[in-house]
Backbone as numpy.savetxt, mean C-alpha at the origin, in Angstrom:
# Nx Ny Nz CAx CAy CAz Cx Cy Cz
20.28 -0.10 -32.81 19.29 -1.18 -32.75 17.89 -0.56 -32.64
16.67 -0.63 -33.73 15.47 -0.55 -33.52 15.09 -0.73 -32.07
14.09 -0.22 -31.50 13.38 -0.45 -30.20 12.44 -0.90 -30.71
11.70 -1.60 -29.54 10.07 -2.03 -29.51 9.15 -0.75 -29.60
9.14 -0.42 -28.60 8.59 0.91 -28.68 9.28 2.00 -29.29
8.46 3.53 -30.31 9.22 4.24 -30.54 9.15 5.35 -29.52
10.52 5.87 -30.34 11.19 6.97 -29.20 10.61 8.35 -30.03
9.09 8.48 -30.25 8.28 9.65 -30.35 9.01 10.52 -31.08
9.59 10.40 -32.15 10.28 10.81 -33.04 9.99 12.20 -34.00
8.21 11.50 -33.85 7.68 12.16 -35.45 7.21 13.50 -34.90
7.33 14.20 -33.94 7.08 15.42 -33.50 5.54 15.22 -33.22
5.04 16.75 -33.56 3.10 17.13 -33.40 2.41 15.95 -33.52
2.45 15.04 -34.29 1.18 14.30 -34.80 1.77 12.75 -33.56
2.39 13.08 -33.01 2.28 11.93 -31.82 2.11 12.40 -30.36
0.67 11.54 -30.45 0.41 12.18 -28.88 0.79 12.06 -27.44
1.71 10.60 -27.27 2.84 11.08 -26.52 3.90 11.66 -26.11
4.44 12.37 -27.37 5.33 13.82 -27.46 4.90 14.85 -27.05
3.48 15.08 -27.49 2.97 16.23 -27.68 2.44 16.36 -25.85
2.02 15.09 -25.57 1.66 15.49 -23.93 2.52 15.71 -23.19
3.95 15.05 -23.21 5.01 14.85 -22.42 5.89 16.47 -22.67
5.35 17.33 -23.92 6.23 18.41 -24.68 4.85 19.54 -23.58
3.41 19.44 -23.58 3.05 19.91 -23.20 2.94 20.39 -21.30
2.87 19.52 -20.92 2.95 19.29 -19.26 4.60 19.66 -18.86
6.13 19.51 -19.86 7.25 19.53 -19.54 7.34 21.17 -19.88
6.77 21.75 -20.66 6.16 22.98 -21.39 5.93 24.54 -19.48
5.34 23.18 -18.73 5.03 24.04 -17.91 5.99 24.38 -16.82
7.38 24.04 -17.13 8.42 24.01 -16.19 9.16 25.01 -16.62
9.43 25.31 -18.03 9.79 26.52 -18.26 9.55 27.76 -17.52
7.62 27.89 -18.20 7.16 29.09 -17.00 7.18 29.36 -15.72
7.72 28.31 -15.49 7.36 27.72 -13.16 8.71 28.77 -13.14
8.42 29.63 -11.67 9.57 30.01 -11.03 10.70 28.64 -11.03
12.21 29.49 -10.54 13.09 28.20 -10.38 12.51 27.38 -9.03
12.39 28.23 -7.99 12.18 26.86 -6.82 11.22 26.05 -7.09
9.65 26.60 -7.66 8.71 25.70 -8.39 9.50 24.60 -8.81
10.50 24.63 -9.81 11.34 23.60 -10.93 11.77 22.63 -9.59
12.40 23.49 -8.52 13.24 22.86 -8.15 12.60 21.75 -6.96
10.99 22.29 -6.78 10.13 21.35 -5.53 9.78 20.16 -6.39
9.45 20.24 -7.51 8.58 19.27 -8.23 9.72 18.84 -8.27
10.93 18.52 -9.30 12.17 17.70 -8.89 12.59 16.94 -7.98
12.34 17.47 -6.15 12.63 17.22 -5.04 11.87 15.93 -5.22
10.15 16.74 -5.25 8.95 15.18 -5.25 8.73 14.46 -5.81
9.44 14.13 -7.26 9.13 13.05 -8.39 10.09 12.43 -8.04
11.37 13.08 -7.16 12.43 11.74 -6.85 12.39 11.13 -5.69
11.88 11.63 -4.30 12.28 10.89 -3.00 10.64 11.65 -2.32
10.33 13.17 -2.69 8.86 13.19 -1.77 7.62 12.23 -1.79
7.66 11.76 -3.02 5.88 10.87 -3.03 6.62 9.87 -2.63
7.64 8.98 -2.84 8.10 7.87 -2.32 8.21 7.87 -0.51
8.39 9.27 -0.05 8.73 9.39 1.52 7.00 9.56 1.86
5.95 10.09 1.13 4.59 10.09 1.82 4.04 9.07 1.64
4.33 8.13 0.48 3.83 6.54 0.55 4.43 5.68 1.48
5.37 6.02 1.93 6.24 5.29 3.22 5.09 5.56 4.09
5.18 6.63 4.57 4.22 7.51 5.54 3.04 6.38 5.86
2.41 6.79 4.38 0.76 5.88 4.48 1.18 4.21 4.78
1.89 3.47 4.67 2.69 2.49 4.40 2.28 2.02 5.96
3.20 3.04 6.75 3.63 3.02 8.10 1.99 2.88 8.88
1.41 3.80 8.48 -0.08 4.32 8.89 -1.20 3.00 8.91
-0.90 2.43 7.78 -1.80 1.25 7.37 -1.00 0.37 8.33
0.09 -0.12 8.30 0.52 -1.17 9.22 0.04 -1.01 10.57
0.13 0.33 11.49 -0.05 0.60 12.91 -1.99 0.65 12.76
-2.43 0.56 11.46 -4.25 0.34 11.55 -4.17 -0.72 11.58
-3.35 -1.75 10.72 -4.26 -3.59 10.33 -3.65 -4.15 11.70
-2.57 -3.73 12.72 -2.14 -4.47 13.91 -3.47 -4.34 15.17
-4.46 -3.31 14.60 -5.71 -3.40 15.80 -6.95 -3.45 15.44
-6.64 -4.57 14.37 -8.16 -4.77 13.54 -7.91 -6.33 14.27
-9.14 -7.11 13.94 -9.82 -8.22 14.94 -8.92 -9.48 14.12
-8.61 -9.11 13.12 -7.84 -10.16 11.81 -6.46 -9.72 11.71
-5.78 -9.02 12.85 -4.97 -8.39 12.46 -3.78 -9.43 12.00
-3.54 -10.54 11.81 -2.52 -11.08 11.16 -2.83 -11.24 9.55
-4.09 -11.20 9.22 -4.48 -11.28 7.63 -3.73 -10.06 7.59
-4.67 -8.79 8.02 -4.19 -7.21 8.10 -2.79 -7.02 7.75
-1.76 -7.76 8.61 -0.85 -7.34 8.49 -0.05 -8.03 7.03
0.00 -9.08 7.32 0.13 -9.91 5.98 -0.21 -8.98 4.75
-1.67 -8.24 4.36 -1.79 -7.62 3.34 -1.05 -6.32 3.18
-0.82 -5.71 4.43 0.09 -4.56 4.08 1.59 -4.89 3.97
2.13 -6.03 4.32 3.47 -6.53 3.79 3.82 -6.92 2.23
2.35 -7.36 1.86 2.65 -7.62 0.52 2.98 -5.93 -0.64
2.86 -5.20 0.42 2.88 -4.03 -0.75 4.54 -3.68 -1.45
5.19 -3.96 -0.35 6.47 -3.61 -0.77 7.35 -4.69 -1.38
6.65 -5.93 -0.69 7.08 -7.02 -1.38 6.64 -7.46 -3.11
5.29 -6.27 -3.48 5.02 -6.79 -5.07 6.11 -5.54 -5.35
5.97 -4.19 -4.67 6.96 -3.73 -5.58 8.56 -4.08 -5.73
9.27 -4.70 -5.08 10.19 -5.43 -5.38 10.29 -6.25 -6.23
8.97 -7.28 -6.65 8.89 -8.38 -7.94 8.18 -7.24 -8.58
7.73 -6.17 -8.83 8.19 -5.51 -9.80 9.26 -4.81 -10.72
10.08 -4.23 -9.99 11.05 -3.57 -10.03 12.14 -4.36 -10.79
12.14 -5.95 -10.16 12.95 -7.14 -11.07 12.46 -7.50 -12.17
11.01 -7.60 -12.22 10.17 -8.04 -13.94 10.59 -6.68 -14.49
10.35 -5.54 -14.24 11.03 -4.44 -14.98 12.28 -4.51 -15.26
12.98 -5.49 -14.94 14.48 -5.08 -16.00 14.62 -5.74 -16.89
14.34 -6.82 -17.44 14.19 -7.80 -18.68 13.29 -6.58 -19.80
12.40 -6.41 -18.90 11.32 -5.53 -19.75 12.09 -4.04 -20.53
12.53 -3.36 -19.51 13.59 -2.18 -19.95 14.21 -2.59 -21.19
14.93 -3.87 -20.75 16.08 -3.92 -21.94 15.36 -4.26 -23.31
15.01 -5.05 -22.95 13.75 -5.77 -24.17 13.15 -4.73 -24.87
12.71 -3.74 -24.29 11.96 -2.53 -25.37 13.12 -1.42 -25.50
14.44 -1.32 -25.11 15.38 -0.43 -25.03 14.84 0.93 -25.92
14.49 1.38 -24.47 13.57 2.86 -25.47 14.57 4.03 -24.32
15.39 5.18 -24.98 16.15 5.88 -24.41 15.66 6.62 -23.96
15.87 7.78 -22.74 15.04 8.90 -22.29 14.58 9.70 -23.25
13.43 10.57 -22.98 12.54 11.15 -24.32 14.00 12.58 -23.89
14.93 13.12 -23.37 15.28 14.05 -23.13 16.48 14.08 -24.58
17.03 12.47 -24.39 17.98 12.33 -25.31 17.77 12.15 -27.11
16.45 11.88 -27.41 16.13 12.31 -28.86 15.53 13.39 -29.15
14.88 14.45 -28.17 14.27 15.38 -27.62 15.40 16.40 -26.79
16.01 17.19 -27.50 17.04 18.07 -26.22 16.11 19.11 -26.02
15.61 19.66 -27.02 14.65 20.46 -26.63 14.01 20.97 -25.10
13.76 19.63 -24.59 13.25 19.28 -23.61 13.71 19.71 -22.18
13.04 19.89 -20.95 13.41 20.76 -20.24 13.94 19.75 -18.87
14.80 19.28 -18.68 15.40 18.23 -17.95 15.73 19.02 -16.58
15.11 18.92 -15.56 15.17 18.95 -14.04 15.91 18.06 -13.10
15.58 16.75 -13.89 16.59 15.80 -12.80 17.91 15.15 -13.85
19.07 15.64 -13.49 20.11 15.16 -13.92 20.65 13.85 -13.84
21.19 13.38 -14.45 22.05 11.98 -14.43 21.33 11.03 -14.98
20.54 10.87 -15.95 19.88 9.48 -16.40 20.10 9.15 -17.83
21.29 10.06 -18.56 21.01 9.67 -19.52 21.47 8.89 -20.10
22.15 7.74 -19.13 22.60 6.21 -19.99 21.44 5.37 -19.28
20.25 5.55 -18.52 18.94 4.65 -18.49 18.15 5.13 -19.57
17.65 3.81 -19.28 15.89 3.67 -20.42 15.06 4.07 -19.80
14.16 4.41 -20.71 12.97 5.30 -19.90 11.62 4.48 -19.74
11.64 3.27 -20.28 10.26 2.22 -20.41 10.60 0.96 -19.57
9.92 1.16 -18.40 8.28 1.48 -17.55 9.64 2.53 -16.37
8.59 3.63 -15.75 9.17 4.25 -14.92 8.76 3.61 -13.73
9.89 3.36 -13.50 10.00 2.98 -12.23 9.28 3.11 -10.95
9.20 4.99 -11.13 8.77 5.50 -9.82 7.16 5.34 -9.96
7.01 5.42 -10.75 5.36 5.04 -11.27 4.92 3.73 -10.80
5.99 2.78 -11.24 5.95 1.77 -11.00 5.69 1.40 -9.35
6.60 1.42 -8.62 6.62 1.73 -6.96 5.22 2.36 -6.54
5.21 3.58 -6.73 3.81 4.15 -6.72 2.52 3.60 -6.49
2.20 3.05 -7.73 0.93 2.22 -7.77 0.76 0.81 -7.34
2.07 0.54 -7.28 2.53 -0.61 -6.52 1.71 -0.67 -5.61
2.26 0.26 -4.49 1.95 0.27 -3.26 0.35 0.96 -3.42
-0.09 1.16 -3.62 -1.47 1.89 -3.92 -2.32 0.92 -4.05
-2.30 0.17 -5.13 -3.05 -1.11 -5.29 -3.45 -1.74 -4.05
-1.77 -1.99 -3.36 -1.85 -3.26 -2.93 -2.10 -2.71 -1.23
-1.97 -1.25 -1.00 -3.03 -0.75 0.10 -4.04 -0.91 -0.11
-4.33 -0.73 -1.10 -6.19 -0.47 -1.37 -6.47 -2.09 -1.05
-6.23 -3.17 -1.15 -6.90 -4.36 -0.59 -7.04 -4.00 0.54
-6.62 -3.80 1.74 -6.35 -3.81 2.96 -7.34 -2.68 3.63
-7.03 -1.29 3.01 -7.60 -0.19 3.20 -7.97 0.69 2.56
-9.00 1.18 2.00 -9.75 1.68 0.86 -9.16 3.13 0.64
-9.85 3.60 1.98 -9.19 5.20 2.39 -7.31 5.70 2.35
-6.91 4.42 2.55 -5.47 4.93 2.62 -4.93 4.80 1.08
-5.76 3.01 0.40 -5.18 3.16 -0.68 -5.74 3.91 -1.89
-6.33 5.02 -1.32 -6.93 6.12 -2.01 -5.85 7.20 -2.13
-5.54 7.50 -0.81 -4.77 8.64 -0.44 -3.63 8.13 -1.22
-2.86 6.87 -1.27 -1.61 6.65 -1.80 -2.17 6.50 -4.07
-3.16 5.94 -4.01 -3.64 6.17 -5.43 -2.98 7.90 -5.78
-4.05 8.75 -5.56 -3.46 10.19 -5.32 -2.08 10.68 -5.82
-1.11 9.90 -4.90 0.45 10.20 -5.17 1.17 9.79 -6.24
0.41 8.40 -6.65 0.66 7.46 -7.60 0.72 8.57 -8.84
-0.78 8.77 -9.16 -1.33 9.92 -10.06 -0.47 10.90 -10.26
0.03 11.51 -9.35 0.76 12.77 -9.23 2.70 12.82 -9.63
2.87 11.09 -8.96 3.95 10.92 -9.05 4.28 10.87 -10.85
3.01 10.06 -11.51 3.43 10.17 -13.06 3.54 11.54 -13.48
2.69 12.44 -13.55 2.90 14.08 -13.57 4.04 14.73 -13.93
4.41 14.29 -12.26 5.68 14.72 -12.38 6.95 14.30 -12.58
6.74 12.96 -13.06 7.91 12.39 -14.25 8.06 12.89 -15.79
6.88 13.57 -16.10 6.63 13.77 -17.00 7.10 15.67 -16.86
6.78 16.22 -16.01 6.82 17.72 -15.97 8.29 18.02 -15.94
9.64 16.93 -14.86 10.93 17.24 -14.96 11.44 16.32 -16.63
10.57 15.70 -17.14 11.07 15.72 -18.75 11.96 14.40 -18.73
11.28 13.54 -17.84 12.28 11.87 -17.98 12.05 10.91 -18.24
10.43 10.96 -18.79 9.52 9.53 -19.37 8.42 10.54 -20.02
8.24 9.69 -21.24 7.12 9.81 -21.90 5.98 9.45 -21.01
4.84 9.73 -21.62 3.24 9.28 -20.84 3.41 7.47 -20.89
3.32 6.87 -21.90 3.73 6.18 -22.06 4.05 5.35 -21.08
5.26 5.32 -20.57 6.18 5.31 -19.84 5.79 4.85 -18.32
4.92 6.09 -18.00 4.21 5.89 -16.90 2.96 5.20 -17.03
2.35 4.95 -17.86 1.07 3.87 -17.95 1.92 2.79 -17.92
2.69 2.60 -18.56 3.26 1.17 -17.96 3.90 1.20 -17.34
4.30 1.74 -16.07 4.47 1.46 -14.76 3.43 0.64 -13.96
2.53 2.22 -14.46 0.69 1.58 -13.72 0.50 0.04 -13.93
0.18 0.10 -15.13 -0.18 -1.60 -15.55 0.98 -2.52 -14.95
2.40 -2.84 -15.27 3.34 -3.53 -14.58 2.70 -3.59 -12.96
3.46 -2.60 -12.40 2.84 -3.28 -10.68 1.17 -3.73 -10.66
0.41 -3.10 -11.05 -1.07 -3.54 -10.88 -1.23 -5.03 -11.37
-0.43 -5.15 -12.31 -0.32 -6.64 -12.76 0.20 -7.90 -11.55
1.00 -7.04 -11.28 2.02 -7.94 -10.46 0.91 -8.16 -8.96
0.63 -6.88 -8.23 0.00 -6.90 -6.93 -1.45 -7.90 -7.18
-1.98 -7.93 -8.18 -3.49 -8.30 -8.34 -2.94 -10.17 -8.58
-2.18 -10.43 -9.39 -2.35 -11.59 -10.04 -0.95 -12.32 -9.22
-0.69 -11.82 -8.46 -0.07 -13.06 -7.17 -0.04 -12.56 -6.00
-0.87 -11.73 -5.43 -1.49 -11.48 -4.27 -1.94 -12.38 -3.59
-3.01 -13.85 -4.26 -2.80 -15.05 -3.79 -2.22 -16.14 -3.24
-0.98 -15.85 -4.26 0.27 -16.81 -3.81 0.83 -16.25 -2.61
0.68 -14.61 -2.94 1.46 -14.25 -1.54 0.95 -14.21 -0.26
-0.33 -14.11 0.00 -0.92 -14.15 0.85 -1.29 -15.71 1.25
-1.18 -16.87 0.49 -1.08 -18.07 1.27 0.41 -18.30 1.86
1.15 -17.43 1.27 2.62 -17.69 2.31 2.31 -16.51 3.03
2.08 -15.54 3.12 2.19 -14.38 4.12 1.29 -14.19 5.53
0.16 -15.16 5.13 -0.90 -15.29 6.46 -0.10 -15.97 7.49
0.13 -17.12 6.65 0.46 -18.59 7.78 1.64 -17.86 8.45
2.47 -16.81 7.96 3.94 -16.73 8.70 3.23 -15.29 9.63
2.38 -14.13 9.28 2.48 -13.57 10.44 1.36 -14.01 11.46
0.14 -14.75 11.30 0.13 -15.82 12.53 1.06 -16.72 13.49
1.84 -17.46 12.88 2.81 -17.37 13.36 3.70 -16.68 14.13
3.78 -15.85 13.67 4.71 -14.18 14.55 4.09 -13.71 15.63
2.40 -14.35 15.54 1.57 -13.29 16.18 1.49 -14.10 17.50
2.29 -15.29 17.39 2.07 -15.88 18.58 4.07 -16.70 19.49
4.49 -15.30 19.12 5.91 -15.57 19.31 6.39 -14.33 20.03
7.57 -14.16 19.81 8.60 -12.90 20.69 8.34 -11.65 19.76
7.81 -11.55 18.51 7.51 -10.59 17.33 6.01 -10.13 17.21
5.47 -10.80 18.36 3.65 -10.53 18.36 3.11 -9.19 18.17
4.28 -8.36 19.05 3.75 -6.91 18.73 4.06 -6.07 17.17
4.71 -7.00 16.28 4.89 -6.15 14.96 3.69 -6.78 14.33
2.93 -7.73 14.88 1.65 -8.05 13.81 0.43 -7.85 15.20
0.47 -7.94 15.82 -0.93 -6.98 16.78 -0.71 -6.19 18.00
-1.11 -5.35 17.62 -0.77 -3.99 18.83 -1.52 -4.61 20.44
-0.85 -4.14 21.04 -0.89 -4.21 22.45 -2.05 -3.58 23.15
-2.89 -4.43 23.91 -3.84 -3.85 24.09 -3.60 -2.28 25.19
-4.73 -1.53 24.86 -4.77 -0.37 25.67 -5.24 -0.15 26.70
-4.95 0.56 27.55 -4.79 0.32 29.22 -6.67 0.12 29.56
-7.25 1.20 28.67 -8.86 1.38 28.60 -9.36 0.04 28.26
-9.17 -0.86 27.52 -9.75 -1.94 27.13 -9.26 -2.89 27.64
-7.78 -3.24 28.67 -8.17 -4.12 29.80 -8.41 -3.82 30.73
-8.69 -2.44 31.39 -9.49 -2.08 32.56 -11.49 -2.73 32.18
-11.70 -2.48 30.93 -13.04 -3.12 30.83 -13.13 -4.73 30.84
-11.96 -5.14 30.25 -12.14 -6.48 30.57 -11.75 -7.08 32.00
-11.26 -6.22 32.45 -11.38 -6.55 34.37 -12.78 -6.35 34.97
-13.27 -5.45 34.40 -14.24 -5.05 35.03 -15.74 -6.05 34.91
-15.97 -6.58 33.52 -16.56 -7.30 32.78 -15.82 -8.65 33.33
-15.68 -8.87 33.85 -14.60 -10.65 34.58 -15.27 -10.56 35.63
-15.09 -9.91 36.59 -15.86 -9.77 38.04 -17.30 -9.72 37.83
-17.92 -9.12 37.05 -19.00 -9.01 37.07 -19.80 -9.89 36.56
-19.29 -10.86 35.58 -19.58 -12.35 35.54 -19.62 -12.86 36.25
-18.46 -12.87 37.25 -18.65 -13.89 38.45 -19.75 -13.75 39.13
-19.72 -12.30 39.61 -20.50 -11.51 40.73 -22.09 -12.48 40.20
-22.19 -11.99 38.90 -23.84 -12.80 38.17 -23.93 -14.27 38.67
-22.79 -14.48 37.87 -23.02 -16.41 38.52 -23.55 -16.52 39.58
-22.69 -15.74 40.67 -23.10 -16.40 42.07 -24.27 -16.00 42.67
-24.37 -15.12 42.15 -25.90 -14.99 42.40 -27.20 -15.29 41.58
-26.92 -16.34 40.64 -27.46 -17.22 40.12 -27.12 -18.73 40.60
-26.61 -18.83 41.31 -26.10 -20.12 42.26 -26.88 -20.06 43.53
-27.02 -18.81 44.26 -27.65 -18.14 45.42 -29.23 -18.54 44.97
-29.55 -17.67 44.11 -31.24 -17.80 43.53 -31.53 -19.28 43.46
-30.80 -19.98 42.84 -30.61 -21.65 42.56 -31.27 -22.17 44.29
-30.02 -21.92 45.23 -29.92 -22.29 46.42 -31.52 -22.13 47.15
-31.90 -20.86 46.64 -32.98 -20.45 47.62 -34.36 -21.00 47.12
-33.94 -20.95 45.95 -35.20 -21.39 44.84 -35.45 -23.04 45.86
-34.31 -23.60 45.69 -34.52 -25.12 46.51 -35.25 -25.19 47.90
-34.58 -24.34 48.88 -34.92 -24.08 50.01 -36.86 -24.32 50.26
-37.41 -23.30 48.97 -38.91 -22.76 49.16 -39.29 -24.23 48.57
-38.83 -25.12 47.76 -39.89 -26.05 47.29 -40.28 -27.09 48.14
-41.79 -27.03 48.35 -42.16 -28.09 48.86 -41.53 -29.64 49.04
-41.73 -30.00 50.47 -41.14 -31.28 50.46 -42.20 -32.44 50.31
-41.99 -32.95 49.08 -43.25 -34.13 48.59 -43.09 -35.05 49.08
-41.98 -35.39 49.70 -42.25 -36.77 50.37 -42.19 -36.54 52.43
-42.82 -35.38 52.69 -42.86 -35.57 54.02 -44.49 -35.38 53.81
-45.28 -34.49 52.72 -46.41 -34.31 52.45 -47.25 -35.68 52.66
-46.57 -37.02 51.79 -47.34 -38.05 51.42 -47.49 -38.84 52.70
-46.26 -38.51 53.78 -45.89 -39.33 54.59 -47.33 -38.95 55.77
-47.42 -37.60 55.88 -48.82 -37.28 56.41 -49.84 -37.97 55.74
């Protein structure tokens, strides 16, 4: 059966062969453990340091002043990549484009076992930027740092020889699609429920607990209100005391 997309067939004069032949090019020369780290990280390392940042951003948006929006936005990250991951399988089949390894043996294959999947949109790409995006609403700096992995994670789908470039741009685009253009919907269901939470038996998974330093100041700042009042009640008192009495004056 024809595919939608082609399976980069025509050698040199296509420049997703030629990038995916060039960058996979560099695994040859890599020592074996080289072969064998980049392998490790295109399958479970960038996915275990986006956890990481994941984790990082949640324990930041629980002690920000909004922290139930906060948290709400860093829930949606894993939740678009999941409605990604499902719009990607209609999509897979629909363009049934085979790994570039299997019309391509040539090719220098690091991670074993894929060759009854399709290779259009990668997945891990997919996940990736997923979560990248949909940090970056929340937190600029983190969803920088996870952008980064995103970047790196296509790389090295491409360097163990299991998706065209291709491949991985539409990952990118798929989740970015998904996180940007119902981020709305999700966040009018995702606010109202961890407000909610935030005022139940689950309060501490959507706002952190205050720290021992910041209710010792608000003890301290309580008394010392009072302490003011009353001696603005006192001043009051005395202030009365000194004012002339006008009607014993007239009575003279």
């Amino acid at each position: 059966m024809p595919t939608l997309l082609a399976d980069a067939g025509s050698g040199s004069g296509d420049p997703d062969l030629g990038l995916l032949k060039a960058v996979n090019g560099l695994a040859a020369d890599a020592p074996g453990w080289l072969d064998s780290l980049v392998a490790w990280t295109a399958e479970y390392g960038i996915l275990l340091g986006l956890a990481a940042i994941g984790l990082t951003a949640w324990l930041s948006a629980r002690r920000r002043p909004d922290a139930p929006v906060a948290v709400a936005s860093v829930l949606w990250a894993p939740l678009a990549v999941a409605i990604a991951e499902l719009a990607n399988l209609p999509i897979s089949k629909l363009v049934d484009r085979p790994r570039p390894f299997v019309t391509h043996p040539e090719l220098d294959v690091l991670v074993p076992g894929k060759e009854d999947t399709l290779s259009f949109v990668s997945d891990h790409s997919a996940m990736s930027m997923g979560i990248a995006v949909a940090l970056f609403l929340v937190n600029r700096r983190l969803g920088l740092a996870a952008g980064a992995l995103a970047l790196l994670q296509g790389f090295c789908r491409l360097f163990v020889g299991v998706h065209y470039p291709t491949d991985v741009l539409g990952g990118y685009a798929l989740a970015t699609a998904v996180v940007l253009l119902l981020a709305p919907i999700a966040m009018a269901v995702l606010v109202p429920l961890c407000h909610a939470l935030s005022r139940g038996a689950l309060r501490p998974l959507v706002v952190a607990r205050a720290s021992a330093a910041d209710s010792g100041r608000r003890r301290q700042s309580a008394p010392s209100g009072r302490r003011s009042g009353r001696r603005a009640g006192r001043d009051r008192d005395r202030g009365r005391d000194h004012e002339p009495d006008h009607e014993s004056d007239l009575a003279a």
